[in-house]
N, CA, C and O atoms as CSV, one atom per row, in Angstrom:
chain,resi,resn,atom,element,x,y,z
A,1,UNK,N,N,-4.513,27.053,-24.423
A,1,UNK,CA,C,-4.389,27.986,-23.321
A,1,UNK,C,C,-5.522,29.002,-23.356
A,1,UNK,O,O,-6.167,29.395,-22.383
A,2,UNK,N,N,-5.682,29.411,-24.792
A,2,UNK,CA,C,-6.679,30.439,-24.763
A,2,UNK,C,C,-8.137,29.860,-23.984
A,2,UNK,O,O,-8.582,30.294,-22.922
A,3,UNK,N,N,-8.728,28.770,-24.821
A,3,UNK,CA,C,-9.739,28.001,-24.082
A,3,UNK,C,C,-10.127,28.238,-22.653
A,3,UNK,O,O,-10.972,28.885,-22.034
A,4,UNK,N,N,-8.975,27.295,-22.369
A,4,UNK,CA,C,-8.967,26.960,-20.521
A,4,UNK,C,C,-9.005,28.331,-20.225
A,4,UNK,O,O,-10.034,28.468,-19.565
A,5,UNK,N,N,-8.357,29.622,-20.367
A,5,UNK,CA,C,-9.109,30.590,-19.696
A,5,UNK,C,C,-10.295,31.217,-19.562
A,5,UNK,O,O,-10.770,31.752,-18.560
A,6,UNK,N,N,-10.774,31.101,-20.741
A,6,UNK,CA,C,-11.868,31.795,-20.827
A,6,UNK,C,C,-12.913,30.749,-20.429
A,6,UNK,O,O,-14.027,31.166,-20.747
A,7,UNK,N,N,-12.956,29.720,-19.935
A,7,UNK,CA,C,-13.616,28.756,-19.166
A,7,UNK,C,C,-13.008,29.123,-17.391
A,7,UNK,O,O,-13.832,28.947,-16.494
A,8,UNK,N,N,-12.315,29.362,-17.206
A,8,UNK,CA,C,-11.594,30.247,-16.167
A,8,UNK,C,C,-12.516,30.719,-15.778
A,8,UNK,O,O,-13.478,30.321,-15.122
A,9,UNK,N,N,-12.075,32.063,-16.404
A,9,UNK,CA,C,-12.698,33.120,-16.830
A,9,UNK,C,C,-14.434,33.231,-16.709
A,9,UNK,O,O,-15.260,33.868,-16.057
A,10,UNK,N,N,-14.417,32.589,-17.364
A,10,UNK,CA,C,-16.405,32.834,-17.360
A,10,UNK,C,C,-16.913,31.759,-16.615
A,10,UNK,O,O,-18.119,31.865,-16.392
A,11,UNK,N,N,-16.362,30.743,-16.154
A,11,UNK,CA,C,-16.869,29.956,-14.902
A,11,UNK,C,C,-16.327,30.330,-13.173
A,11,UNK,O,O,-16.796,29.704,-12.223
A,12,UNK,N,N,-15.751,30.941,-13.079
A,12,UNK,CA,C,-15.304,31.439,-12.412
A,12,UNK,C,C,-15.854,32.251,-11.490
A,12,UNK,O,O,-16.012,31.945,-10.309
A,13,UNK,N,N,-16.274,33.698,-12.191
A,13,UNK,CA,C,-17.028,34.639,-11.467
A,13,UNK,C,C,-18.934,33.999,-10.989
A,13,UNK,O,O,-19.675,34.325,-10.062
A,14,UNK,N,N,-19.088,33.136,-11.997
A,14,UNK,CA,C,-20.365,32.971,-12.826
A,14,UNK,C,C,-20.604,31.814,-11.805
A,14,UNK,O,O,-21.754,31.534,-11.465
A,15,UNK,N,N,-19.295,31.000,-11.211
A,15,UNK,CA,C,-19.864,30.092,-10.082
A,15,UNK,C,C,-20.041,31.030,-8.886
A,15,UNK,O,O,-21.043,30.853,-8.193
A,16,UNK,N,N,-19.419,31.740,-8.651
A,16,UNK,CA,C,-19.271,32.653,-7.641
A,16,UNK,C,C,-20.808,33.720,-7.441
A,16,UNK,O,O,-21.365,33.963,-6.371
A,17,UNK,N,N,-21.094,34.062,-8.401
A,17,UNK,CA,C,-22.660,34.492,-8.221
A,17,UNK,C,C,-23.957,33.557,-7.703
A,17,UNK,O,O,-24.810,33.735,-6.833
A,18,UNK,N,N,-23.713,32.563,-8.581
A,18,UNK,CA,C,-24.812,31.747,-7.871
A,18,UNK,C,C,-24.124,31.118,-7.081
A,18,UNK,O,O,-24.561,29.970,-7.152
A,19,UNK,N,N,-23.036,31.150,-6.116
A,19,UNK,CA,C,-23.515,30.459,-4.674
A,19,UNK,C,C,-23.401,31.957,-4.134
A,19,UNK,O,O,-23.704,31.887,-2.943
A,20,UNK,N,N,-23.114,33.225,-4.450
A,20,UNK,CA,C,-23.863,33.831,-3.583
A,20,UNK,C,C,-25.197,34.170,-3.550
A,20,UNK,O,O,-25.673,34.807,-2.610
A,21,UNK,N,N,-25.995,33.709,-4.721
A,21,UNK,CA,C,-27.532,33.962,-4.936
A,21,UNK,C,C,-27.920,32.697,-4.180
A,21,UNK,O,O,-29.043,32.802,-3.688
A,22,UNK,N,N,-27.312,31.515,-3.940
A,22,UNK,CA,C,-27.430,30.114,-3.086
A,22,UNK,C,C,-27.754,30.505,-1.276
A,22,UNK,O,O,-28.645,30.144,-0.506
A,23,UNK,N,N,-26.397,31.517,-1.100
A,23,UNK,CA,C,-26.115,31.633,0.230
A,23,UNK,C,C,-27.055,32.511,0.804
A,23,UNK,O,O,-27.406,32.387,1.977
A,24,UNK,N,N,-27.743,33.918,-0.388
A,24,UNK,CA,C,-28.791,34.671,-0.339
A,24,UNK,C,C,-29.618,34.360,0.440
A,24,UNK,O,O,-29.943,34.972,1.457
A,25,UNK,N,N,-30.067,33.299,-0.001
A,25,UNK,CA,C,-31.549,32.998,0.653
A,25,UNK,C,C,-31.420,33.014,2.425
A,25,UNK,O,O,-32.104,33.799,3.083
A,26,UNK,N,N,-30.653,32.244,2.939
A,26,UNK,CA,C,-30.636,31.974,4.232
A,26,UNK,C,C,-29.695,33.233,5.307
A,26,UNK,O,O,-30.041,33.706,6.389
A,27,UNK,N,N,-28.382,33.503,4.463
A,27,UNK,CA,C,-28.141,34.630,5.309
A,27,UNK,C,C,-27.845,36.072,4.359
A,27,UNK,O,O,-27.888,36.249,3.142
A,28,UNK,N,N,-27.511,37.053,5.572
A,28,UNK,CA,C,-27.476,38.360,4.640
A,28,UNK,C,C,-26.252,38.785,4.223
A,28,UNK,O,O,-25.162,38.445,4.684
A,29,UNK,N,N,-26.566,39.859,2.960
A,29,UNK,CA,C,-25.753,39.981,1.742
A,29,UNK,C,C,-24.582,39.449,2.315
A,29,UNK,O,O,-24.331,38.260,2.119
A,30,UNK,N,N,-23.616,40.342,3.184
A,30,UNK,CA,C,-22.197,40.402,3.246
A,30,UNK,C,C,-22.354,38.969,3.602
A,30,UNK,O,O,-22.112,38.395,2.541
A,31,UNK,N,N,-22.637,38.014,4.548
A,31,UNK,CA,C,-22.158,36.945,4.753
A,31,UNK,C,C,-22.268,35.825,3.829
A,31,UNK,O,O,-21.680,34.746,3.906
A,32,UNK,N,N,-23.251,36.290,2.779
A,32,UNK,CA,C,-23.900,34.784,1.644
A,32,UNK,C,C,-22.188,35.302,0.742
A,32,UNK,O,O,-21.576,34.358,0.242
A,33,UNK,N,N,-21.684,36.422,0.629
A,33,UNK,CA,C,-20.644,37.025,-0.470
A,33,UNK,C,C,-19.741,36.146,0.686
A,33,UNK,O,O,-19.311,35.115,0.169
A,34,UNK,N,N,-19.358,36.286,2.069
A,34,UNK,CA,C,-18.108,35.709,2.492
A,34,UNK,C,C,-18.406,34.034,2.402
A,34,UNK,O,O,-17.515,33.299,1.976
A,35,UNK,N,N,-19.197,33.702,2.662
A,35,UNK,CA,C,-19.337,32.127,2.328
A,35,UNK,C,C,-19.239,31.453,0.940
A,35,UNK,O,O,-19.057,30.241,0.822
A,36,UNK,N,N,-19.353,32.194,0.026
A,36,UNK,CA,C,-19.548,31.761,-1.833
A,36,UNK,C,C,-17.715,32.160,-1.833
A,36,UNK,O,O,-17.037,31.384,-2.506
A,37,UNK,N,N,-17.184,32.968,-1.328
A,37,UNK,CA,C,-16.084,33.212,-1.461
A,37,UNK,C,C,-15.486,32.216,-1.141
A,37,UNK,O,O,-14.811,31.731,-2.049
A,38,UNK,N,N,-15.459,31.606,-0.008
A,38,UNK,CA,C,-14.636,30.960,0.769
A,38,UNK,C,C,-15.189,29.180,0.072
A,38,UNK,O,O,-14.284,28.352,-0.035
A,39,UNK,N,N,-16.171,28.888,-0.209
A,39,UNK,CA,C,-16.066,27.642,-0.809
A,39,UNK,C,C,-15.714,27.769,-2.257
A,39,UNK,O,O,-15.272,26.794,-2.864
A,40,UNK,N,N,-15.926,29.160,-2.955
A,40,UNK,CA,C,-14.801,29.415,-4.090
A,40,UNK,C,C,-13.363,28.857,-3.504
A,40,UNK,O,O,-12.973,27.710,-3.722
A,41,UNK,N,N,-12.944,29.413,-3.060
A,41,UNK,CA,C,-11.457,29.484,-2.576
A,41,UNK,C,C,-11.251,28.011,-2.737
A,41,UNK,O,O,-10.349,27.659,-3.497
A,42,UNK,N,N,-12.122,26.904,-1.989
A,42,UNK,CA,C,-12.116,25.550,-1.553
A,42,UNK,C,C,-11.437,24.792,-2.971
A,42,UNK,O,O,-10.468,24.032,-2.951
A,43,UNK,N,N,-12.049,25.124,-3.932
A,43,UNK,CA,C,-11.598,24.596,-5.266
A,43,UNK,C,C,-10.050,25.035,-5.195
A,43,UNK,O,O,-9.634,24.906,-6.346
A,44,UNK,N,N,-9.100,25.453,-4.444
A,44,UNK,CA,C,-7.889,25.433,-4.862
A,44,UNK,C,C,-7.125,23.990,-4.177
A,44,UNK,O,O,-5.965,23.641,-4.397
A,45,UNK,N,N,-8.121,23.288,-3.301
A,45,UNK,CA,C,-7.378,22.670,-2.278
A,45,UNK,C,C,-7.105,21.164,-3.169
A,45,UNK,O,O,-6.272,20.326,-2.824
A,46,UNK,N,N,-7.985,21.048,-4.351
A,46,UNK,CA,C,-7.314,19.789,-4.881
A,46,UNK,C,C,-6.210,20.458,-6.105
A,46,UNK,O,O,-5.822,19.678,-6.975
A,47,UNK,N,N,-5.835,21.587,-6.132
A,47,UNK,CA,C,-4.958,21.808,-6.747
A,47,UNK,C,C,-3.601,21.935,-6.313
A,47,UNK,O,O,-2.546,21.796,-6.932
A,48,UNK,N,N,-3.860,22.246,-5.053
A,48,UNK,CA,C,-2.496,22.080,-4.246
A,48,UNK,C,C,-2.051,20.759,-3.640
A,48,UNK,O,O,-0.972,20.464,-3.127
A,49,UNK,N,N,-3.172,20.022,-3.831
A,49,UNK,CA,C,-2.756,18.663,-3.102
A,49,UNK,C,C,-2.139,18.121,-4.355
A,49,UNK,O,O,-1.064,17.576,-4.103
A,50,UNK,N,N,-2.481,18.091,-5.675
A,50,UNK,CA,C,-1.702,17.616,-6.670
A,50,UNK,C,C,-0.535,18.181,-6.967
A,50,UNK,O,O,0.346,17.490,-7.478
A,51,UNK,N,N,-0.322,19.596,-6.684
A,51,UNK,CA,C,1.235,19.992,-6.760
A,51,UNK,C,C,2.154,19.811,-6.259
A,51,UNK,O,O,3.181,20.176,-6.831
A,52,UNK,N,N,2.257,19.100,-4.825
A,52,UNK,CA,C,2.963,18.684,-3.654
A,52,UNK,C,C,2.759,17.445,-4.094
A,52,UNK,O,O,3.711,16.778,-3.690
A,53,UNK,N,N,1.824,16.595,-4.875
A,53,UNK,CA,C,2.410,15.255,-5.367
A,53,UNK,C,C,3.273,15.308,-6.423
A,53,UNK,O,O,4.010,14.452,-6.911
A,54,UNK,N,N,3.082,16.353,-6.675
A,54,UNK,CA,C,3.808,16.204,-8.352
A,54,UNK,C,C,5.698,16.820,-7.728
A,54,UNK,O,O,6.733,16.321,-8.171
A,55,UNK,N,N,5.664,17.598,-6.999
A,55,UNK,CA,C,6.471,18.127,-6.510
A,55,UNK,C,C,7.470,17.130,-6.050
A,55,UNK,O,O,8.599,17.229,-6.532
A,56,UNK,N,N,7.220,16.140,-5.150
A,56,UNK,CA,C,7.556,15.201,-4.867
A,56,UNK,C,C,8.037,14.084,-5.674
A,56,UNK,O,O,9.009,13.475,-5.227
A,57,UNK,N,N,7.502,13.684,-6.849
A,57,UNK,CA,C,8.505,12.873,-8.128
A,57,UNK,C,C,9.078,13.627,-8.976
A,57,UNK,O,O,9.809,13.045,-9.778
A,58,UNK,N,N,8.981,14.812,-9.071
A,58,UNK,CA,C,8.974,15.594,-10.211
A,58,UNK,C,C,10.627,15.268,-10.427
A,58,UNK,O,O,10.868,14.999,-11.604
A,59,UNK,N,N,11.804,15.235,-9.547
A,59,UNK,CA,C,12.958,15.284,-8.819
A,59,UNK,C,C,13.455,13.875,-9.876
A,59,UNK,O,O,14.303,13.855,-10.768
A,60,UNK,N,N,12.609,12.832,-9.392
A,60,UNK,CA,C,12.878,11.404,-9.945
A,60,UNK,C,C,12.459,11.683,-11.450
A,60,UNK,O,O,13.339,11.599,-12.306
A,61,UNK,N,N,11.506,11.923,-11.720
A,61,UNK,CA,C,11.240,11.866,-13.050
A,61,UNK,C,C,12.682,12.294,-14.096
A,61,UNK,O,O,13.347,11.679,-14.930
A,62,UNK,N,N,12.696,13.205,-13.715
A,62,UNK,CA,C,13.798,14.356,-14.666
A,62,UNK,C,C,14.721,13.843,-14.192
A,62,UNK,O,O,15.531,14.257,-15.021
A,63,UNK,N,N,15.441,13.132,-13.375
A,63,UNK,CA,C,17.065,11.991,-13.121
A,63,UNK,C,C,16.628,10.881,-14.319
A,63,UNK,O,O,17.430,10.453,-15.150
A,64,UNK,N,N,15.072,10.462,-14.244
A,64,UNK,CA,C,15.303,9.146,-14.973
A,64,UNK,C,C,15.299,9.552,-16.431
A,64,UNK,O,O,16.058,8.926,-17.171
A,65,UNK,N,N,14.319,10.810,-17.104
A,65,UNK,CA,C,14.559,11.213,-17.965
A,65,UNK,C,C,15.943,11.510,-18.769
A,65,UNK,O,O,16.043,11.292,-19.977
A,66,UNK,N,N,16.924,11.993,-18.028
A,66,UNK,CA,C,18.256,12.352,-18.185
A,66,UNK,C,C,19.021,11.278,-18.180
A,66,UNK,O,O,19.984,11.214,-18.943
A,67,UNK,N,N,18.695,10.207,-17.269
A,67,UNK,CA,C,19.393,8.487,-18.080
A,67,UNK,C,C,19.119,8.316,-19.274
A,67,UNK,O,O,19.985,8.070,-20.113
A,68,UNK,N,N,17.581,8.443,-19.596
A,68,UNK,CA,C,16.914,7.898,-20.665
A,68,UNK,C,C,17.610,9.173,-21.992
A,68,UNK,O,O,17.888,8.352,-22.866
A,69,UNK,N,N,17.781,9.757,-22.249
A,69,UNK,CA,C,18.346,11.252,-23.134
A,69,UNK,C,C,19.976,10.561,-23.077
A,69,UNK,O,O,20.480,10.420,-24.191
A,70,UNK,N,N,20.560,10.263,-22.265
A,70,UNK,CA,C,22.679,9.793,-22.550
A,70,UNK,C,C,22.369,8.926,-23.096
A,70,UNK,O,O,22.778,8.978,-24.256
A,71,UNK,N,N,21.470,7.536,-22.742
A,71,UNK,CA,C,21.391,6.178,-23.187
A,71,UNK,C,C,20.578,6.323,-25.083
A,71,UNK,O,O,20.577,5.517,-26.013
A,72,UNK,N,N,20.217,7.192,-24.999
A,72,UNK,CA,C,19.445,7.565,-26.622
A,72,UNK,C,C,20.882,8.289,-27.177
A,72,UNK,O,O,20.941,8.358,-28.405
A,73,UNK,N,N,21.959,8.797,-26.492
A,73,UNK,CA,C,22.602,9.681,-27.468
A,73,UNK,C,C,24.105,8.800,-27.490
A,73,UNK,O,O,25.087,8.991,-28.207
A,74,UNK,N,N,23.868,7.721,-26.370
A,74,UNK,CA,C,25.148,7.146,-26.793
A,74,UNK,C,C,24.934,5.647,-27.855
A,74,UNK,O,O,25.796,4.981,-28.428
A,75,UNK,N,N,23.577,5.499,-27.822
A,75,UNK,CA,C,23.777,4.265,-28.701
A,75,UNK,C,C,23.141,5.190,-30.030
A,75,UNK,O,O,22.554,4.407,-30.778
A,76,UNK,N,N,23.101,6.095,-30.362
A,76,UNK,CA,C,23.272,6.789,-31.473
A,76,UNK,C,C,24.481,6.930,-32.028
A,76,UNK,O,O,24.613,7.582,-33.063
């Protein structure tokens, strides 16, 4: 846990500078900062598309798990 944050953490802001030093070049300050923002942001969209998959078996999983847990405790 510690790791993954501080890869978070320091990739994070650190992508966010250079695409606004990216967006720099062509338009000005405030808009290169709202555009680096907003394709920041973009990186959440395969995270939500995997949570709404996961969301979706998550239901089945944990029924079949809970067969699988009686069937381990009754032939014990």
């Amino acid at each position: 846990f510690f790791i993954l944050n501080m890869i978070a953490l320091g990739g994070g802001p650190s992508f966010t500078g250079w695409m606004i030093d990216v967006f720099n070049k062509n338009y000005e300050e405030v808009e290169s900062i709202r555009y680096a923002m907003t394709v920041t942001s973009l990186m959440f969209i395969p995270s939500v598309i995997s949570f709404l998959i996961v969301a979706r078996k998550l239901r089945k999983d944990w029924a079949e798990a809970e067969r699988n847990n009686l069937n381990l405790a009754q032939n014990n």
